[in-house]
C-alpha positions as a printed Julia matrix, in Angstrom:
217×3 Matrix{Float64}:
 59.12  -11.79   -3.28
 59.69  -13.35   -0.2
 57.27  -13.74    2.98
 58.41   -9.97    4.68
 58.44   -8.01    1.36
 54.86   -9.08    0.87
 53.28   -9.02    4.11
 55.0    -5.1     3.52
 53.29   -4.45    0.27
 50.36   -6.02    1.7
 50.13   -3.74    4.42
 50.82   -0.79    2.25
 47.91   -1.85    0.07
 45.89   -1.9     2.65
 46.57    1.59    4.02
 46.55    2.96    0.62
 42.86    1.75    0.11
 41.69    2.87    3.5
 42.7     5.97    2.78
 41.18    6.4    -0.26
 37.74    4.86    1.42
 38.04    7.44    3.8
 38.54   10.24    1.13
 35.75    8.98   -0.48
 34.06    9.45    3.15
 35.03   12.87    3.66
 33.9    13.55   -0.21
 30.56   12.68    0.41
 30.09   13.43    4.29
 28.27   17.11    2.81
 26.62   16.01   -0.31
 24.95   13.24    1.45
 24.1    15.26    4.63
 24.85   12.21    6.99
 24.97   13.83   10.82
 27.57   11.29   12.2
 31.12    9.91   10.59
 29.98    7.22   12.23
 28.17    5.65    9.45
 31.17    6.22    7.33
 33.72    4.64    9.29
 31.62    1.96    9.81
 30.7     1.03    6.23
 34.67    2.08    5.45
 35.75   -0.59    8.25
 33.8    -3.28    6.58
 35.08   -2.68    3.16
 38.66   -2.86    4.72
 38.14   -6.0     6.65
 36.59   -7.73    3.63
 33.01   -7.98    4.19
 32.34   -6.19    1.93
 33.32   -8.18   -0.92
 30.73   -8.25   -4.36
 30.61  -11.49   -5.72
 29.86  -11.33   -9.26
 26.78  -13.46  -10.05
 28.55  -14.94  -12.88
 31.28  -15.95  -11.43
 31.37  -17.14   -7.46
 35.58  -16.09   -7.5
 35.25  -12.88   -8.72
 35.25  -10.41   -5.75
 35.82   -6.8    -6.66
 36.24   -3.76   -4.07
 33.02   -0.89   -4.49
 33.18    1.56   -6.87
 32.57    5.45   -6.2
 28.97    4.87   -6.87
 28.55    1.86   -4.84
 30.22    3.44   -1.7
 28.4     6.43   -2.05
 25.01    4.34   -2.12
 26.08    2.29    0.9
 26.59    5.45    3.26
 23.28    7.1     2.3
 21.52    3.57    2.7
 23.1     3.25    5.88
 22.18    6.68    7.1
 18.55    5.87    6.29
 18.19    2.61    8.53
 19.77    4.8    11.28
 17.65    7.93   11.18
 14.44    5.93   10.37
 14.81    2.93   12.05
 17.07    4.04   14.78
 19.57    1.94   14.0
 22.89    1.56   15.63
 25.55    2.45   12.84
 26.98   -0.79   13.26
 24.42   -2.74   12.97
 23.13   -0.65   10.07
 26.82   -0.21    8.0
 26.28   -4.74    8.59
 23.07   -4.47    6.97
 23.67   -3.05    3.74
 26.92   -4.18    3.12
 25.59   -7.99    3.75
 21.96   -6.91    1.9
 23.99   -5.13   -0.59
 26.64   -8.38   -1.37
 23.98  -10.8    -1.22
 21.67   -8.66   -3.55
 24.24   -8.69   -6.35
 25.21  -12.11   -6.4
 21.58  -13.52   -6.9
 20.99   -9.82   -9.02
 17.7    -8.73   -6.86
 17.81   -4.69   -5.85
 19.41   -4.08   -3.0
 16.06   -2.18   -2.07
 14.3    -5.04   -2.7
 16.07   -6.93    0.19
 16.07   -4.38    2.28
 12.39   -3.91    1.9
 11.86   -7.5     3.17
 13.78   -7.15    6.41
 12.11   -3.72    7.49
  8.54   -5.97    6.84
  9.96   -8.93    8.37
 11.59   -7.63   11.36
 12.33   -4.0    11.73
 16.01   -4.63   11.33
 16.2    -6.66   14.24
 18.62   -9.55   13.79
 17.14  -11.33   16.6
 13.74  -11.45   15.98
 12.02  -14.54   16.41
  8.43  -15.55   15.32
  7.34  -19.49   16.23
 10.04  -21.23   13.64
 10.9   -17.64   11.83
 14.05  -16.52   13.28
 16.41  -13.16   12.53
 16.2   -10.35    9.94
 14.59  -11.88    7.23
 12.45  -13.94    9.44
 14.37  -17.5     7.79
 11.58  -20.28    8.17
 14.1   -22.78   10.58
 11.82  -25.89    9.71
 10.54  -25.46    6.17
 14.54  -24.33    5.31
 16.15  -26.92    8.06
 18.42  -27.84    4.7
 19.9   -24.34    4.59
 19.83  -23.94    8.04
 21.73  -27.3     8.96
 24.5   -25.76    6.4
 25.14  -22.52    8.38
 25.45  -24.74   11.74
 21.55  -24.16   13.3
 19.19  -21.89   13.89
 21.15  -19.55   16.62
 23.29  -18.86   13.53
 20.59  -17.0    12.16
 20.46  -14.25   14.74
 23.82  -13.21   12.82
 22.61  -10.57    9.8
 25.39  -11.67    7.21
 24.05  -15.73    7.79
 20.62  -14.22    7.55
 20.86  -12.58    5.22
 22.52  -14.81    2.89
 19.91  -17.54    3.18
 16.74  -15.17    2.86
 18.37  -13.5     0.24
 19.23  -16.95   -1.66
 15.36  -18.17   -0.75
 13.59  -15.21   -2.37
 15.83  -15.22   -5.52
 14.81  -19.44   -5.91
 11.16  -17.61   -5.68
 12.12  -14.62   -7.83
 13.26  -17.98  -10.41
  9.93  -19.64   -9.71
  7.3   -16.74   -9.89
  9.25  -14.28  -12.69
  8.08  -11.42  -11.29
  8.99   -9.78   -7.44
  5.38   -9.62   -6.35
  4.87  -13.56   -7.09
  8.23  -14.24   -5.13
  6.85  -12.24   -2.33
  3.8   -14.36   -2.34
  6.12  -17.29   -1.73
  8.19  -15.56    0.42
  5.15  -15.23    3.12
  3.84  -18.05    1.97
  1.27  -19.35   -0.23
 -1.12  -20.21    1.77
 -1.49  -16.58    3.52
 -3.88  -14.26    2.33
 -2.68  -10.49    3.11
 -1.22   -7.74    1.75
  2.29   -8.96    2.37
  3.75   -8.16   -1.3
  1.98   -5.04   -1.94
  3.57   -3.87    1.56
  7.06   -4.89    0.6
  6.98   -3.2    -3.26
  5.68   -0.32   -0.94
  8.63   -0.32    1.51
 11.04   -0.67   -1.56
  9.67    2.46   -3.11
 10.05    4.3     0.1
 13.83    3.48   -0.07
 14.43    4.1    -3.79
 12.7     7.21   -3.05
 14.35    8.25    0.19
 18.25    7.04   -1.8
 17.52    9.25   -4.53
 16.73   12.01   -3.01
 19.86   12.03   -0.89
 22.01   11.29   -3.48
 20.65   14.48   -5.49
 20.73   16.33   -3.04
């Protein structure tokens, strides 16, 4: 096949997937009771542009396209972070797609994540605390390793960077501890006496809660 005929079937395959993401889009639009497309063609244009992209945690190559399940779990999530949080529906589609990818590939709940960046920052990807910078509030000098990798710290005021290093630092924890409330512990740090893991579990019930009620709705 030479370089035209496949930049055609290329573009075909494209279309033909977009289309079916936005089926899948108008599918669920009622059954999820989302108020704006918006969220749909937001989450739909990341899956088409490749961000979203689920890397299979046993192999780093694999990279399959979302299932009906998936997709449908991604537009309620992403509805939630906008009515809740007041999220743009940019920013929130970038959120769980990212959260969701990143999730998968180190096998933590997507809730789980999530849970961390509404305690950490309110879903503000340029939050900044002393040395804790973006969504997941990424320690810049205890991490300077990770950080160095992704080109410095101003790097972390982008979600899908942020989220890919706090994601990768609470799994190592998750590793360390065994269990999510002993990674959390970590997570805040060690030294800190609080509340901070019983406040996250409690954030990640409120969005397993709020997801399955939408969905069964």
């Amino acid at each position: 096949m030479n370089s035209k005929n496949l930049n055609a079937h290329s573009q075909i395959t494209t279309l033909v997937f977009y289309s079916i993401i936005t089926l899948l889009g108008m599918l669920f639009y009622d059954k999820l009771m989302i108020g704006s497309s918006k969220v749909i063609h937001a989450v739909s244009g990341l899956i088409i542009t490749n961000e979203y992209a689920v890397v299979a945690p046993t192999n780093a190559a694999a990279r399959t396209a979302p299932n009906k399940a998936e997709t449908k779990k991604l537009f309620a999530l992403a509805q939630i972070l906008v009515e809740r949080f007041k999220l743009d529906t940019e920013l929130a589609a970038s959120i769980v797609v990212h959260a969701n990818n990143e999730a998968i590939a180190h096998e933590l709940p997507l809730t789980l994540v999530l849970a961390v960046i509404a305690q950490e920052s309110s879903f503000q990807p340029t939050a900044l605390n002393d040395n804790d910078w973006g969504l997941m509030q990424v320690n810049a000098k205890y991490h300077s390793g990770k950080v160095a990798k992704v080109g410095g710290t101003l790097n972390l005021f982008e979600p899908k960077v942020n989220i890919k290093i706090g994601t990768a630092i609470l799994a190592e924890y998750y590793q360390i501890a065994g269990d999510y409330w002993g990674a959390l512990r970590r997570y805040n740090g060690l030294n800190k006496l609080n509340n901070y893991p019983d406040a996250v579990l409690a954030r990640m019930e409120m969005f397993d809660a709020r997801l399955e009620k939408r969905l069964l709705s």
